[in-house]
C-alpha positions as CSV (number, residue, x, y, z in Angstrom):
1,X,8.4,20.4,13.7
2,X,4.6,20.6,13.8
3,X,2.4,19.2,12.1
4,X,1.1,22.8,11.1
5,X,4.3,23.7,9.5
6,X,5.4,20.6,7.7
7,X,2.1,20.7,6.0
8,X,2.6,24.7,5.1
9,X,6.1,23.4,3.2
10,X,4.5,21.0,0.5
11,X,6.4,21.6,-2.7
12,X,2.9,21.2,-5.1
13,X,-0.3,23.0,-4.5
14,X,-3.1,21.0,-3.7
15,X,-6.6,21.2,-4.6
16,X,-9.9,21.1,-2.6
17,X,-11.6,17.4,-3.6
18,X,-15.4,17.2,-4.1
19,X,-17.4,15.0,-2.4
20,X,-16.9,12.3,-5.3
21,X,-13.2,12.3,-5.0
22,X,-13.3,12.6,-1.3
23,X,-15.4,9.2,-1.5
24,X,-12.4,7.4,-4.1
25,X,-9.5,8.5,-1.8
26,X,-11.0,7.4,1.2
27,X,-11.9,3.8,-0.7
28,X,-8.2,3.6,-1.6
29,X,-7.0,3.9,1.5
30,X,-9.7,1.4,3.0
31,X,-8.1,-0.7,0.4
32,X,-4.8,-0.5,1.7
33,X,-5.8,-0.4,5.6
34,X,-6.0,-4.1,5.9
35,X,-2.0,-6.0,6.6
36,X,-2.4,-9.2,4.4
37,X,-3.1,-6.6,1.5
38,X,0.1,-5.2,2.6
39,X,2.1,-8.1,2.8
40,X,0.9,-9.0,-0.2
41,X,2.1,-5.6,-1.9
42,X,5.6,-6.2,0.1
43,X,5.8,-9.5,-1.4
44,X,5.2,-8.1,-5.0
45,X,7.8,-5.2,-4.5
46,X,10.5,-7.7,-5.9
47,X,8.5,-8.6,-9.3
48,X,5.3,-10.4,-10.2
49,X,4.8,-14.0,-8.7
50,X,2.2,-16.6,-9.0
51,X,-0.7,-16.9,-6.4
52,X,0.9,-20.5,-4.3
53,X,4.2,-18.3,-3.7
54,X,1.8,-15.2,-2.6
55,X,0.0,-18.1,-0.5
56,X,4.0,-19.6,0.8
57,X,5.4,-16.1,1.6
58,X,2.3,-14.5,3.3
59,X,1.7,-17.6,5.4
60,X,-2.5,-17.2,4.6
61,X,-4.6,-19.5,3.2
62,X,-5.4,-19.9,-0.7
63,X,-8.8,-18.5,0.0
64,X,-7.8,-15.8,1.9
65,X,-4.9,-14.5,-0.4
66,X,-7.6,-15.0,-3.5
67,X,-10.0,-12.3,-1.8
68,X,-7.4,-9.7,-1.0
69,X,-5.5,-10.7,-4.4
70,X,-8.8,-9.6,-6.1
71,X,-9.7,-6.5,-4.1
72,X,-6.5,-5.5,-4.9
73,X,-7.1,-6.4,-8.6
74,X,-10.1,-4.7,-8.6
75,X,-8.8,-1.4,-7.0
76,X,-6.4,-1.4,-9.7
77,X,-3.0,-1.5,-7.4
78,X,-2.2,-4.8,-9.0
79,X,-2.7,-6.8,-12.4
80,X,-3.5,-10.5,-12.8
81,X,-2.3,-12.5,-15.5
82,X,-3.2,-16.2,-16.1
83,X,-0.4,-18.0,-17.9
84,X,-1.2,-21.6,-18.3
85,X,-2.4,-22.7,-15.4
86,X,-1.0,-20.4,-13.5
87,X,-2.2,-16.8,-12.1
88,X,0.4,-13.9,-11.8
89,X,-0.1,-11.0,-9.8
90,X,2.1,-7.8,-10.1
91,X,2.2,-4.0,-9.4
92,X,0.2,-2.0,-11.6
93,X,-0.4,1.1,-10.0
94,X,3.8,2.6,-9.5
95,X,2.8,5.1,-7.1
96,X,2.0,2.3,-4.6
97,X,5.8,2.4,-3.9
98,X,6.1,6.2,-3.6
99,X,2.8,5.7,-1.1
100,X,4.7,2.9,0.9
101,X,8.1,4.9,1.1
102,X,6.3,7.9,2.1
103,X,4.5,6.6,5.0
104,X,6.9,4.0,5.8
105,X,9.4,7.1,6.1
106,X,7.2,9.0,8.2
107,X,6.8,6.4,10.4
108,X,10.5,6.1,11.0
109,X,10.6,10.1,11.9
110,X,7.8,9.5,14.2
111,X,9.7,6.8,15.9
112,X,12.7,8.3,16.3
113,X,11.6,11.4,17.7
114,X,9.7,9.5,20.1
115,X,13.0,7.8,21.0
116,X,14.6,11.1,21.5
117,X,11.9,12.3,24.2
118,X,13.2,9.3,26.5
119,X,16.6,9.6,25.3
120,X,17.0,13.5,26.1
């Protein structure tokens, strides 16, 4: 199918963005164009967890995971609570997992039409 025609068969009507909002999608995504903010977001699919198990199941340093934890924070895609001593970071934004299975899943069409071309 081409690209043309899958974007005619959207199910809601979409509006023309301004200059503004052109400006706070394009931010969002520059957000979420970098992979440790990614893994970090995979990681955080399962529940809210404290910053050493972020640090443990990325594999980055403290450091590292802090920035990206807090660009995150401050894009509001996650929320940070201190308990104790602790920090906890979870989802805040639910459409992040709508986002991730939608391009995850057109990734996976991509790929297997590709595979087809060498198969057929």
């Amino acid at each position: 199918m081409s690209s043309a025609r899958s974007l005619s068969r959207r199910s809601t009507p979409r509006v023309r963005l301004n200059e503004g909002a052109l400006e706070m999608v394009a931010r969002r995504f520059a957000v979420l164009g970098e992979p440790m903010r990614l893994r970090l977001i995979q990681a955080l699919f399962a529940g809210k967890k404290h910053v050493n198990a972020l640090v443990a199941e990325t594999g980055g340093t403290q450091a590292n995971i802090s920035r990206h934890l807090q660009t995150l924070t401050q894009a509001h895609i996650l929320s940070r609570q201190k308990e104790g001593l602790q920090v906890f970071y979870e989802i805040a934004d639910p459409s992040i997992f709508q986002l991730c299975d939608q391009v995850c899943g057109s990734l996976q069409q991509d790929i297997a039409r590709q595979a087809d071309v060498f198969e057929g």
